[in-house]
N, C-alpha and C positions, 0 to 999 in steps of 0.2 A: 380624398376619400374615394375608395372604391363602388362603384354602384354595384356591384356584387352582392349579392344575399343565395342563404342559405335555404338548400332544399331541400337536405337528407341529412339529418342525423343518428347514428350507429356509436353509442358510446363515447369514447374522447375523438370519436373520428366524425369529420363534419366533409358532406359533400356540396360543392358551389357549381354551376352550369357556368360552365364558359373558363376560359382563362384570361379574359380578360386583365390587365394591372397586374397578374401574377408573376412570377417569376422561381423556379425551385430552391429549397431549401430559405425561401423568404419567411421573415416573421411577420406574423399578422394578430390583427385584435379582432375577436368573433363574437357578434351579439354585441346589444344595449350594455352589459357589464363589461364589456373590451376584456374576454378571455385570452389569454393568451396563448396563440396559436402560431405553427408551424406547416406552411407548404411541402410535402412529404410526395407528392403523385399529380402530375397531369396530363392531359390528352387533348384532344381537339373539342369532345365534350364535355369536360367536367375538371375538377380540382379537388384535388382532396386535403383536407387539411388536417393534422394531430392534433387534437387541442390537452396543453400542458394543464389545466384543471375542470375541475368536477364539471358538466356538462349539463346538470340537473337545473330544469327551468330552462335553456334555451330551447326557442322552436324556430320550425320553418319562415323562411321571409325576413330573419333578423340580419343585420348589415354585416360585413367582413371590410374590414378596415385594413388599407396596406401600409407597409411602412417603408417599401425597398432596398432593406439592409436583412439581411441573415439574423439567426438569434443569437446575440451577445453576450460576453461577459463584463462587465464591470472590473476592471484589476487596477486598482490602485491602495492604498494604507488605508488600515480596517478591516481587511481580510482575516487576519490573525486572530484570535482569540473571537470569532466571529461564528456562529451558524446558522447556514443558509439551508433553503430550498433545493431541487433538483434544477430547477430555472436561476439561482443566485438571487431570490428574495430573501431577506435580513427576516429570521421569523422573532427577533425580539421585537425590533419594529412593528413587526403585522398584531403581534400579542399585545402590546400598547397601543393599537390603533384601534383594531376590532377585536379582542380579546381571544381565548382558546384555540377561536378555530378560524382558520385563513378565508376572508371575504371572498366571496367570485370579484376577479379583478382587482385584487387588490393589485395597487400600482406604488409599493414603496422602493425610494432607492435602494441600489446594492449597499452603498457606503454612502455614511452620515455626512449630507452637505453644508451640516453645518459645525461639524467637527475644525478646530485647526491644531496644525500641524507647524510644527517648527521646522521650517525647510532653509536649508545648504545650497545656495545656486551652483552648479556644476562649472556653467558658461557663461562668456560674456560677448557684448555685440561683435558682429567681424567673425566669429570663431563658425569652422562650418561643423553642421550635422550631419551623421548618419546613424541610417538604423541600426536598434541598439544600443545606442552610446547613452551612456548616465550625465543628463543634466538637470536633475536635482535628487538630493537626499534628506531625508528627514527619520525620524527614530520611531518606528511602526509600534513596538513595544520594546522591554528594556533587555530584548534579546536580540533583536532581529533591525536591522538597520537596512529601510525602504529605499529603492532604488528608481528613481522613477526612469524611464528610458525612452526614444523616438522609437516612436511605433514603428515595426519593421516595412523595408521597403520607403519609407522617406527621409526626408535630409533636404537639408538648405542651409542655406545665413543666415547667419544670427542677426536679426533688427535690432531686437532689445530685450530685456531681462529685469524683471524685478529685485531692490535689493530684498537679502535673506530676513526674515523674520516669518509671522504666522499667518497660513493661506490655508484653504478650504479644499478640495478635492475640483471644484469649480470653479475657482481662480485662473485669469491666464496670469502664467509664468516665464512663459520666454514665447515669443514672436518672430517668424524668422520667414524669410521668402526662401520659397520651396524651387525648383530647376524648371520648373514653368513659369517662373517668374509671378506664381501667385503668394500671398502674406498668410500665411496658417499661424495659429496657435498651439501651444502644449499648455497640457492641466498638470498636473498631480498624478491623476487617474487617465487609462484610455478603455477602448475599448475594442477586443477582440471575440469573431466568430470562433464557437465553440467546436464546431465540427471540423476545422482546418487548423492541423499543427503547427505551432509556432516555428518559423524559420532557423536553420544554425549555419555555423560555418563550418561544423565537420562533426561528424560524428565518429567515437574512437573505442578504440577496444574497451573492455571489461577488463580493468587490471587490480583494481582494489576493493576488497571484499565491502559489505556492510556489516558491520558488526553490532550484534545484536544481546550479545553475553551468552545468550543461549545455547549450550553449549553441543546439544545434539543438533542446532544450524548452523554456526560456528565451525564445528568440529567435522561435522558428517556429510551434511548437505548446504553447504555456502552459499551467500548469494553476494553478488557483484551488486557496486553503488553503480545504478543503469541499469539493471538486471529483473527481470521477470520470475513474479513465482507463484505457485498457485496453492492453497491450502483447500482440497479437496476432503470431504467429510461428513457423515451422516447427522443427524439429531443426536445432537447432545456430546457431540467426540469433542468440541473446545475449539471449533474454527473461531468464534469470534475472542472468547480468553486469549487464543495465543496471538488473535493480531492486539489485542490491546498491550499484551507485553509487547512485541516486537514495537507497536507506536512510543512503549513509554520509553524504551531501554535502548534503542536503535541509533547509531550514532549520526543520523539524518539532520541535518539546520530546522527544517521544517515536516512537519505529517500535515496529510490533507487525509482525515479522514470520511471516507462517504458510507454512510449508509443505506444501504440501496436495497431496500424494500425489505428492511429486515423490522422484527417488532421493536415497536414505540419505546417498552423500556429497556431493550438493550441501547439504545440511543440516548435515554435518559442516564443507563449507569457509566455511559464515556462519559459524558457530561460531568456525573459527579464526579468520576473517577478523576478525569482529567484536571479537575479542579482545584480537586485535593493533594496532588502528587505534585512535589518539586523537584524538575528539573534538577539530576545529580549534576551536571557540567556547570550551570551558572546559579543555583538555588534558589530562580523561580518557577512558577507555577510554569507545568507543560501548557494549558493554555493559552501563553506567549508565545510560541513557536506550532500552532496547532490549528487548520480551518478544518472545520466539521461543517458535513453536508448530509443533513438530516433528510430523507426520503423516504419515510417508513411505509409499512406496505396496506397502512390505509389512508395511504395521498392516493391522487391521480395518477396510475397506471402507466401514463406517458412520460410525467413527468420525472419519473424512475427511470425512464430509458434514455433523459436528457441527464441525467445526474452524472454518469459515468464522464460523460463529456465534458462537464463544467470543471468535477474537478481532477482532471488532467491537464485542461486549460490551465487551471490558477498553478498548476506545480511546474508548466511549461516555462509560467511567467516568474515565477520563483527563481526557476532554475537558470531562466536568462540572466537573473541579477548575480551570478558565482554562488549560488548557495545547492545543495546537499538537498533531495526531496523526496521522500517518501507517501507513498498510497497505499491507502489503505483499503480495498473495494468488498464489502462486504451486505453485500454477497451477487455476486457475479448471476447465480442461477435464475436469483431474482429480479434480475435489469433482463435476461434472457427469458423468463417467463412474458415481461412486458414486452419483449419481442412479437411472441410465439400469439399473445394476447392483440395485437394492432393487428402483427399479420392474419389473423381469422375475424378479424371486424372489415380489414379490406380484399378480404373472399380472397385471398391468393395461394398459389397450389401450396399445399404444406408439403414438407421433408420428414424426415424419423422422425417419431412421437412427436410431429405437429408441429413442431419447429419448422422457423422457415431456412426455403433452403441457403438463404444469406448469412444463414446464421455464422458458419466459422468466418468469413471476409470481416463480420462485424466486429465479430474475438480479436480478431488478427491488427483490423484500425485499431483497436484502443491498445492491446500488447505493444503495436510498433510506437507507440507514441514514448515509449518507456527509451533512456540510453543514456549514457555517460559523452556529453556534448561540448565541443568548443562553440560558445554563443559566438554573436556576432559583433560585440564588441572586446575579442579578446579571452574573457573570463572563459572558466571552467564548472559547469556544473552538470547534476544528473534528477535525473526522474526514474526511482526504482519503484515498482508496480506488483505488489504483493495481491492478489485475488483469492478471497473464498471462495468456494464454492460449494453447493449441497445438493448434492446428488440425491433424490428420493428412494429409502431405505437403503444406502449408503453403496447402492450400483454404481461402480465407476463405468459402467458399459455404456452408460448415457450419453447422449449427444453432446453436452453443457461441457461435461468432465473430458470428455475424448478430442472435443474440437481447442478445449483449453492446455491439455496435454501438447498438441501438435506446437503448440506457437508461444511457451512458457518455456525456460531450460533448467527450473528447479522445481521440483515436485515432491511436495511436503504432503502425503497422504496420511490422515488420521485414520485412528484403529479404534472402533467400540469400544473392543474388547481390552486393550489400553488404558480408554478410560474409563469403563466401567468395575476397572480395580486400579482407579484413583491414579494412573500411572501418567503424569502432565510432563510436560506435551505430549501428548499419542501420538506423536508422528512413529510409524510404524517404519524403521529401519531396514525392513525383505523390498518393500513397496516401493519405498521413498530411494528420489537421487537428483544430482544437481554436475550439470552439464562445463560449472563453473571452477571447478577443482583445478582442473590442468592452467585455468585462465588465472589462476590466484598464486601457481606455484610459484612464483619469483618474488611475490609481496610476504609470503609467509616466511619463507626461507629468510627473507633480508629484514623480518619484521620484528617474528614470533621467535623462531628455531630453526636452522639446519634442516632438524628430525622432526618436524612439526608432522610434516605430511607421513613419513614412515611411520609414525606411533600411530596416526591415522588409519592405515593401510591394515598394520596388525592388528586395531581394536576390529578392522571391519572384519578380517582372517576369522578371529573369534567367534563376532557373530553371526559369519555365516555358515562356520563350523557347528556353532549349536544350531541351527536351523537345520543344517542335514539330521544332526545327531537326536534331534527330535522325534523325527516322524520312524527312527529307531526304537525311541524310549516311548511312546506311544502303541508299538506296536509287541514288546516285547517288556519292556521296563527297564528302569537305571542300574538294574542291579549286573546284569551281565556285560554291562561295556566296559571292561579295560580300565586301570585308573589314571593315565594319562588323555582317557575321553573324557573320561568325571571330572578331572580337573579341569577340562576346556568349560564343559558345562557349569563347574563354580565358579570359573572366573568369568563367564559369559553374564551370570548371576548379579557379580559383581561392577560388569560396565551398566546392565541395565539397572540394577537402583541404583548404584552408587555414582555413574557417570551420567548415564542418558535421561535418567528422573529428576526435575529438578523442585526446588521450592520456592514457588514463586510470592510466599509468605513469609520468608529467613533473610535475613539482611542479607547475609553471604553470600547465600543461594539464587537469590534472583535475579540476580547480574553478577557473571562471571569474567572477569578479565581472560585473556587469551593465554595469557602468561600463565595464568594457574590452570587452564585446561589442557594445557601442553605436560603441565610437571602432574595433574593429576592422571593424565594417558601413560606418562613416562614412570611414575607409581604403582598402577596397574600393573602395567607387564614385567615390570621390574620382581615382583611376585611370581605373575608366570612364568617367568625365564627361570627363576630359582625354584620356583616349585617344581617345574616340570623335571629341571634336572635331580632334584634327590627323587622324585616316580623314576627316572629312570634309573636309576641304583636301586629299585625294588624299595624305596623306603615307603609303608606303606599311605596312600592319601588319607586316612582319615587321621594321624595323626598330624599330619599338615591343618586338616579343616581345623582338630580340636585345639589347635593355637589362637583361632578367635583372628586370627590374622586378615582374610576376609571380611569378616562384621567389623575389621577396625577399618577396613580402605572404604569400607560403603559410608562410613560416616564424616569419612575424610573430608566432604565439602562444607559441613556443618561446623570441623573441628578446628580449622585451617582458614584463618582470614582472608580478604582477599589481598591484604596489604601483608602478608605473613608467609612469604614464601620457603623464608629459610626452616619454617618449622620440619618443609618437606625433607628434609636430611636427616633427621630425627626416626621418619618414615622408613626412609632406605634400613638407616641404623636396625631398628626395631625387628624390622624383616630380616634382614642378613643374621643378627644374632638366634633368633628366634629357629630358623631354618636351620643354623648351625648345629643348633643343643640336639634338634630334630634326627638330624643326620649324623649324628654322633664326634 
């Protein structure tokens, strides 16, 4: 016990004379209720400590309790279908202990120690360890098979090993002397600091997309499994709608989603939502493959800004075992307000709008943590890192959005005005880009098509053909451009409802295979190549439109299965004759 007591308190921020037993980034319990706190500042006079909950009722003179380890996570079976705190407290546990609302100091474990687990021994005595290496398995849920692993950086001989059957998270399971010649133990569960990346043995390009169905991310602006991306967006454009589609639809093993400091019931409708949806790949519930990290933004302030950190950690640890991981951070601006919030309770010079000036180094730690990784025992897996963010009255000029822009390579900007005519996902097409395109070109090619990326190329030719041809028709009207412009503008028409709009209510529509967003690009243009050629034989465009041929490609996603490919030849058909009779 520290003889350390408190002299100053400012919010979640507690100040201690001396440094005495301290140590940086150490975790500590502060006050009679043992809050739990974090070592964040010291000096020769004083200590400053973050404390991760409500602060209300400690005073002056109450004890600071050390512990000599960093703040931890818990990662062992349980995680899954599990939601935690920004600290990794279990709040169904807290809600069976102390009801609604979280004690000061509640001290429950991360995962149930009194759960068992049917565990697989990996190893037997004699065999040596290293970190990394899987020595034991057990079934976390009926999707996800737990991999327990030596903690990185040790290894020794195996003593002894218990035979397989059912242990608890706190069982020893294997015994082994370590190259100091000391006897350690392995659990189930370990435990790792949250603010220090998990170890790999190499980190490698970005070569294979995440696919998501969505067909204007998919299609337009890709993201790489390992891959960074940011969903920048004002009130009410559908940052957090569209990650919940990319968590349901995303061909990731695991989501970790965190809510970080966003309202109580959007965190409640994942809950439901997740609940209810079944996994298309094995038809159970997403919540078997799914950790939610509930921080909503009337928790503890601080404890928002630990959130970010925890669950990166758990997807680091995921993704050591060979498995696929996606995050989901929602909302970025509001872990960076908790920022902006500690740094002016400990008086330090502020940056733009009050931000401190660490702000982008802090962006940049949690972004690098993201990558497509050969672990340390062999396996292959990635951590891709999808962040909202909410820029106030939807200024991208902001510090949050600008410093997130620098160190993301895909950038998915929502449009009000998108979606305040209902047009989902608003990812606004002029705005938006992804740095990952050239890095994909050889998986699509050998994947999708050949001409995956060219059809690509031309839907973008189009729309950013109608974009110049806009601030024309705005300034003069549609009536005087040419009908080889009017047609770029109805087939522009037609990529945005009928391509880039999507419904995320329509069986069809909500999850798009690759294969049909290839043959629905190749559909498209397939029209404009034949339309534009009888414009240029002077055949006039409005008897092209009055073919309805248009209003039948925009409902093409509706009409056309996803398992129904070949109806698309019928399509060609349809067109070809159609344009025929046209042209005489």
């Amino acid at each position: 016990m520290s003889e350390n007591v408190i002299y100053s308190i400012n919010g979640p921020v507690v100040m201690v004379r001396g440094t005495k037993d301290f140590s940086m980034q150490e975790m500590v319990y502060v006050g009679e209720d043992r809050l739990i706190g974090e070592v964040i500042s010291m000096n020769e006079e004083k200590t400053t400590i973050q404390v991760y909950e409500n602060t209300t009722g400690l005073s002056p003179r109450e004890p600071v309790y050390t512990t000599g380890a960093p703040i931890c996570a818990t990662l062992g079976p349980g995680m899954l279908a599990g939601i935690f705190d920004g600290i990794e407290r279990p709040l169904k546990a807290i809600e069976e202990q102390s009801g609604a609302f979280i004690a000061a100091g509640a001290d429950v474990p991360s995962l149930d120690p009194a759960h068992k687990w049917e565990v697989t021994l990996q190893v037997k005595p004699g065999d040596t360890l290293e970190g990394g290496m899987v020595f034991a398995t057990c079934p976390e849920t009926e999707l996800i098979l737990h991999k327990s692993m030596v903690p990185p950086g040790e290894g020794g001989t195996v003593l002894s090993v218990v035979p397989n059957g059912s242990y608890t998270v706190e069982d020893v399971l294997v015994t082994y002397e370590d190259r100091k010649g000391e006897k350690k133990e392995l659990k189930l569960a370990q435990r790792w600091p949250i603010r220090t990346a998990r170890p790999v043995l190499e980190r490698l390009a970005s070569s294979v997309p995440l696919i998501t169905g969505q067909r204007i991310v998919d299609t337009m602006f890709p993201i790489a499994k390992g891959g960074t991306a940011a969903i920048p967006g004002g009130f009410g454009t559908g940052k957090t709608m569209t990650q919940h589609q990319l968590a349901k639809w995303c061909d990731a093993d695991i989501i970790v989603y965190i809510g970080c400091g966003e309202r109580g019931n959007e965190m409640t409708q994942v809950l439901e939502e997740f609940g209810e949806l079944i996994d298309p790949k094995s038809g159970q519930p997403l919540t078997a493959r799914t950790v939610l990290i509930a921080n909503t933004s009337n928790m503890p302030v601080a404890a928002r800004e630990a959130s970010i950190y925890t669950g990166v950690t758990i997807a680091e640890y995921y993704r050591d075992m060979g498995y696929h991981v996606a995050i989901m951070a929602d909302s970025t601006s509001r872990w960076a307000e908790a920022l902006r919030e500690i740094s002016g309770r400990l008086e330090e010079m502020p940056a733009e709008e009050g931000f401190p000036a660490y702000l982008p180094s802090r962006i940049s730690q949690f972004y690098e943590r993201a990558g497509y990784m050969q672990n340390q025992n062999g396996t292959y897996g990635s951590v891709s890192i999808i962040g909202a963010v909410s820029p106030q009255g939807a200024d991208f000029s902001e510090p949050v959005t600008q410093n997130t822009k620098r160190f993301v390579r895909c950038f998915w900007a929502l449009d009000k005005t998108l979606a305040y005519s209902r047009h989902y996902p608003s990812i606004n097409w002029n705005t938006s880009y992804s740095e990952y395109v050239e890095d994909l070109e050889k998986w699509y090619k050998d994947n999708v098509g050949p001409k995956f990326l060219k059809y690509r190329q031309e839907i973008t030719n189009i729309l950013t053909e109608e974009n110049h041809l806009m601030e024309i028709v705005k300034l003069i009207g549609e009536d005087v451009l040419p009908d080889d412009q009017r047609l770029t503008l109805e087939l522009a028409r037609v990529v945005r409802v009928g391509f880039l709009q999507q419904n995320a209510f329509h069986a069809d529509d909500t999850y798009v295979p690759l294969k049909k967003q290839m043959l629905m690009m190749r559909c498209i243009l397939h029209l404009y190549h034949k339309a534009g050629a009888l414009v240029q034989m002077n055949v006039p465009l409005s008897s092209i439109l009055e073919s309805g041929l248009c209003d039948k490609l925009i409902k093409m996603k509706y009409d056309i299965p996803n398992d129904r490919y070949d109806l698309f030849d019928q399509y060609y058909k349809e067109i070809d004759d159609a344009l025929a009779r046209i042209g005489g």
